[in-house]
Kinemage of the C-alpha trace (Angstrom):
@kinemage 1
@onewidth
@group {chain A} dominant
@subgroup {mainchain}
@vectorlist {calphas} color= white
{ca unk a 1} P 57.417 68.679 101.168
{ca unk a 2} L 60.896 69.939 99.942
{ca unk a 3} L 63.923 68.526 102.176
{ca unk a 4} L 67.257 70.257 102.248
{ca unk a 5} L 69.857 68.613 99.620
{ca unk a 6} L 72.694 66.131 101.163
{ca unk a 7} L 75.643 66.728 100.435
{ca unk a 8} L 76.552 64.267 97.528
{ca unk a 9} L 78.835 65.349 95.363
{ca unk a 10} L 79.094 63.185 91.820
{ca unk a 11} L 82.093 61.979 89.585
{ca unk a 12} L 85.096 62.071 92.683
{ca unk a 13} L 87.715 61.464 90.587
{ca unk a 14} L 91.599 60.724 92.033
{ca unk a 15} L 94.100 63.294 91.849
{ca unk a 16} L 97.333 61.976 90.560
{ca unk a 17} L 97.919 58.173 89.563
{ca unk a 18} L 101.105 56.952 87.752
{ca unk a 19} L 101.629 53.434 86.416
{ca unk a 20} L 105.087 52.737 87.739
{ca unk a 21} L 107.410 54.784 90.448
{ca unk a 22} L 110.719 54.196 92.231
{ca unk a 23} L 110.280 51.905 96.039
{ca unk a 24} L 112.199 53.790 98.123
{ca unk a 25} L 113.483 50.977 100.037
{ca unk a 26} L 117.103 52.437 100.179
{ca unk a 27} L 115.952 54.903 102.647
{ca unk a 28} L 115.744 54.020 106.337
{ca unk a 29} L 114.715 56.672 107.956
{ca unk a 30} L 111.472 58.213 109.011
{ca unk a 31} L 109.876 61.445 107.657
{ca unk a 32} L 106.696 63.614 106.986
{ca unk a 33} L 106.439 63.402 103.157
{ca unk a 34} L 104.221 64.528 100.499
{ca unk a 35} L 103.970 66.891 97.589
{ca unk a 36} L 102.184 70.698 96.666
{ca unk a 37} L 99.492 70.844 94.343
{ca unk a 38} L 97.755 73.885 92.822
{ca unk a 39} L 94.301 74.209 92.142
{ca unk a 40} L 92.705 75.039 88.638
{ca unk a 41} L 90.776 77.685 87.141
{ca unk a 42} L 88.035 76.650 89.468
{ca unk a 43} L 87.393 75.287 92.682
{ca unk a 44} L 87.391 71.967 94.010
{ca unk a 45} L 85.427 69.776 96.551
{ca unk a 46} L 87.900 67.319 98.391
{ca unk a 47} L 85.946 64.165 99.827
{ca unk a 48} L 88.191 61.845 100.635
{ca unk a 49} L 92.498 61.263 101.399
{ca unk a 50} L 94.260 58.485 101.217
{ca unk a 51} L 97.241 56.346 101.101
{ca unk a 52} L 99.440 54.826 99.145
{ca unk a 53} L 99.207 50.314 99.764
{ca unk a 54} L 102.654 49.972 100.085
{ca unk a 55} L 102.620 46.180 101.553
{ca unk a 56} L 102.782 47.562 105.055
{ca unk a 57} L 99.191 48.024 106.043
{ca unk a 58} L 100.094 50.898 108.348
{ca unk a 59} L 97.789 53.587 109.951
{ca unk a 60} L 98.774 57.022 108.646
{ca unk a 61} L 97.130 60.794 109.493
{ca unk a 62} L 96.911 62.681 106.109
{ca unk a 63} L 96.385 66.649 105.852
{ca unk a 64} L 95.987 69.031 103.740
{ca unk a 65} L 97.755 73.102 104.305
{ca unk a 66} L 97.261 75.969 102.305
{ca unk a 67} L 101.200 77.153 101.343
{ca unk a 68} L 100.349 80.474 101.459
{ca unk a 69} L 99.519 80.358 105.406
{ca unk a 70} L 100.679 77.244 106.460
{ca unk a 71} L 97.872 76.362 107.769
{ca unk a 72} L 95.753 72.963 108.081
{ca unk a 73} L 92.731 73.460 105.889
{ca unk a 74} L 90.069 72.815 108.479
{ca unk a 75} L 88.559 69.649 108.226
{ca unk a 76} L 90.874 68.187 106.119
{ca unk a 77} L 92.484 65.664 108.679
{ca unk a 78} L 91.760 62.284 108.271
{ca unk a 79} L 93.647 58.675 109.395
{ca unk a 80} L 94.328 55.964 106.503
{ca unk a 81} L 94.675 52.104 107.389
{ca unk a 82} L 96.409 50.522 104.331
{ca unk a 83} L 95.419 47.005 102.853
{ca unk a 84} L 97.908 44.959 100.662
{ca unk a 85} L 99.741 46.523 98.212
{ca unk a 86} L 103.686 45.773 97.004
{ca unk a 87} L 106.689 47.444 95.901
{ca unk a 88} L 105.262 48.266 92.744
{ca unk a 89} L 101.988 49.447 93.617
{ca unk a 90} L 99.802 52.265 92.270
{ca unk a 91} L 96.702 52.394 94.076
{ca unk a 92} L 95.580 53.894 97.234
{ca unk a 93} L 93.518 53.109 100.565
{ca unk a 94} L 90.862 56.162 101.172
{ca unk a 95} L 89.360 57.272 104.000
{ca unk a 96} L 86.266 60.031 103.582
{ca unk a 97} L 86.322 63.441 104.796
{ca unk a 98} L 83.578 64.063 107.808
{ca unk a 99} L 81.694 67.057 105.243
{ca unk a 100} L 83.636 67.564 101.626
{ca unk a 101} L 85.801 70.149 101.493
{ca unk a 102} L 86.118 73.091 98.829
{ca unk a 103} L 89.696 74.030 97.871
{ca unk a 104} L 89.771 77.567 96.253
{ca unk a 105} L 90.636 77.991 92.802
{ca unk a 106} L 93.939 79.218 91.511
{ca unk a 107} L 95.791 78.426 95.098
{ca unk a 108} L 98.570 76.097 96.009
{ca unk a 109} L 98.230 73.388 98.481
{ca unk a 110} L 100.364 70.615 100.197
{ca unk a 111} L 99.536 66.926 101.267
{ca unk a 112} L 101.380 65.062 103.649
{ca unk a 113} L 101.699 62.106 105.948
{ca unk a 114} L 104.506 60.148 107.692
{ca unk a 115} L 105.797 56.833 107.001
{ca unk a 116} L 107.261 55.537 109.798
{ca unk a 117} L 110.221 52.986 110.538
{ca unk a 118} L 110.255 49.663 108.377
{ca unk a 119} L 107.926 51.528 105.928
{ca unk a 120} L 108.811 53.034 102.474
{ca unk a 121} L 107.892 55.244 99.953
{ca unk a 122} L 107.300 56.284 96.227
{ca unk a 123} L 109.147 58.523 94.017
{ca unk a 124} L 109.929 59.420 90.399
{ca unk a 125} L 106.348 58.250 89.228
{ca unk a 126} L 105.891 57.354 85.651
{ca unk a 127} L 102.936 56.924 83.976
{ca unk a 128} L 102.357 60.212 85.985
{ca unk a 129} L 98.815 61.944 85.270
{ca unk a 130} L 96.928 64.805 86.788
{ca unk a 131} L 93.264 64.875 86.776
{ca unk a 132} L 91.709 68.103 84.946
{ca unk a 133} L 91.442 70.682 87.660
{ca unk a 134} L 94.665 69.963 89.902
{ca unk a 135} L 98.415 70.225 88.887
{ca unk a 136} L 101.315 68.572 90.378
{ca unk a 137} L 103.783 70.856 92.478
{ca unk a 138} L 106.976 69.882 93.908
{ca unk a 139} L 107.763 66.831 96.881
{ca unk a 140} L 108.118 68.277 100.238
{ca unk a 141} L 109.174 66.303 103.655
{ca unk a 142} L 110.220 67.554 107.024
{ca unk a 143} L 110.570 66.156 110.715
{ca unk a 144} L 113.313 63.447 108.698
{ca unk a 145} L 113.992 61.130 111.620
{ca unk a 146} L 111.127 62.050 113.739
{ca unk a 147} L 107.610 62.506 111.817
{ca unk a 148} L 104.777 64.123 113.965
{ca unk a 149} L 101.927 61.852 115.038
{ca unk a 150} L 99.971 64.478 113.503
{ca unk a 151} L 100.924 66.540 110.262
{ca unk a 152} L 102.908 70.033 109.992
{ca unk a 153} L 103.611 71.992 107.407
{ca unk a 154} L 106.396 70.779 105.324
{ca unk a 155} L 109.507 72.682 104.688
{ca unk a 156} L 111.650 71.251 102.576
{ca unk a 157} L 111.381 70.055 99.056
{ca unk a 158} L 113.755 67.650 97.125
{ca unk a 159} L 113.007 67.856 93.030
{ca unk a 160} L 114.958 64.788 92.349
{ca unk a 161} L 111.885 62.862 93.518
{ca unk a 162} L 109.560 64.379 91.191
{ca unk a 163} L 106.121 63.138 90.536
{ca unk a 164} L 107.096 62.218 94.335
{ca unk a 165} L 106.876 62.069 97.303
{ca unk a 166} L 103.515 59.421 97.169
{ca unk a 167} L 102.773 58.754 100.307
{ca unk a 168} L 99.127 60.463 100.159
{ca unk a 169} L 96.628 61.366 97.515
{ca unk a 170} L 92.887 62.749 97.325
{ca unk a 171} L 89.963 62.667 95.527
{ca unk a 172} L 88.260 65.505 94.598
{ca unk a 173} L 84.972 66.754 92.696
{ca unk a 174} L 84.365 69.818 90.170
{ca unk a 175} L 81.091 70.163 91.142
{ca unk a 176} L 80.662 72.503 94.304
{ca unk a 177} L 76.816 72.366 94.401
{ca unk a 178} L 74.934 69.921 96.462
{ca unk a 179} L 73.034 67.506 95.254
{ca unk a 180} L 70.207 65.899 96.785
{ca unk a 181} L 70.520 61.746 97.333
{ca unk a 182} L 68.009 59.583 95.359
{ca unk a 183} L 65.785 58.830 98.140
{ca unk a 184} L 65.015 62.477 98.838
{ca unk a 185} L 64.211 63.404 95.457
{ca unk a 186} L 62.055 59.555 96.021
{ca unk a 187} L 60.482 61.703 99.778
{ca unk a 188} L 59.970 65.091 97.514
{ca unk a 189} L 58.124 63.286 94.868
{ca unk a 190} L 55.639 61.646 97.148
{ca unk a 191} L 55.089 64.967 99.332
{ca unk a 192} L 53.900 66.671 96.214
{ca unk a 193} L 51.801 62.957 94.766
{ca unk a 194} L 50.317 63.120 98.240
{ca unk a 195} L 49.546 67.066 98.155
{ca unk a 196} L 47.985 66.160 94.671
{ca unk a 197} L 45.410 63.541 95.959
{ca unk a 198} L 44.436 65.555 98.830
């Protein structure tokens, strides 16, 4: 009996990671922040965003748009619920996508999410690393005073910030082909041990 392959997709790896950054705690505004990021010689499969645990444990709505449309990429719209964190963190709260997503090869794309009044953000990472397959863009914000409750396409970009504006982050796979989960290899196994003994 041969079952159709789940969707498991091996080795997610984080996008960008730094070891130390700026706390933007002299800003006190509200904005839709993130960065662009361009995708490598091949394509990716997205499975989960997230957020950065900036001490506030905050709900925020992370997307992903394609720069050359502005578009959402569908399915790529998830909400993040921080846990802990501090002014110097580096690590990040994820939430999964509903079904992995594949981001073309050799296109740019931009991730954003709010933070919201009494929050903060990251800039001017250090440490700053890009995993093999993605490259790090330029920070982009928009809505400054008045972030959406869900994501738009950011307009404006501010270099000084750069590796910036963190805010949100993904996790992403190489490998675009299905594979199937232990336990149905386990079912596919015993179909064919049981078609053997009959």
């Amino acid at each position: 009996v041969m079952l159709p392959a789940v969707p498991s997709f091996a080795d997610s790896i984080q996008a960008f990671s730094f070891t130390a950054s700026r706390f933007r705690n002299d800003d006190p505004g509200t904005a839709e922040l993130g960065y662009t990021f361009i995708v490598g010689s091949n394509p990716i499969v997205v499975d989960s965003l997230g957020y950065i645990n900036d001490m506030y444990n905050g709900t925020h709505t992370v997307a992903i748009f394609d720069m050359a449309t502005q578009q959402m990429v569908p399915g790529t719209l998830v909400t993040v619920t921080t846990s802990g964190g501090s002014a110097v963190a580096t690590d990040f709260t994820y939430s999964p996508l509903s079904t992995p997503v594949t981001l073309a090869a050799n296109t740019e794309y931009q991730i954003v999410s709010q933070f919201f009044s009494g929050e903060y953000y990251f800039t001017n990472a250090t440490g700053f690393t890009s995993a093999p397959g993605v490259s790090f863009g330029n920070a982009v914000y928009g809505d400054y005073g008045d972030p959406p409750s869900t994501p738009v396409f950011a307009t404006e970009t501010y270099s000084p910030n750069d590796p910036g504006d963190f805010g949100p982050n993904f996790t992403f796979s190489t490998n675009t082909t299905p594979v199937p989960e232990p336990s149905s290899i386990y079912l596919v196994i015993s179909g064919i041990c049981g078609l053997a003994t009959t």
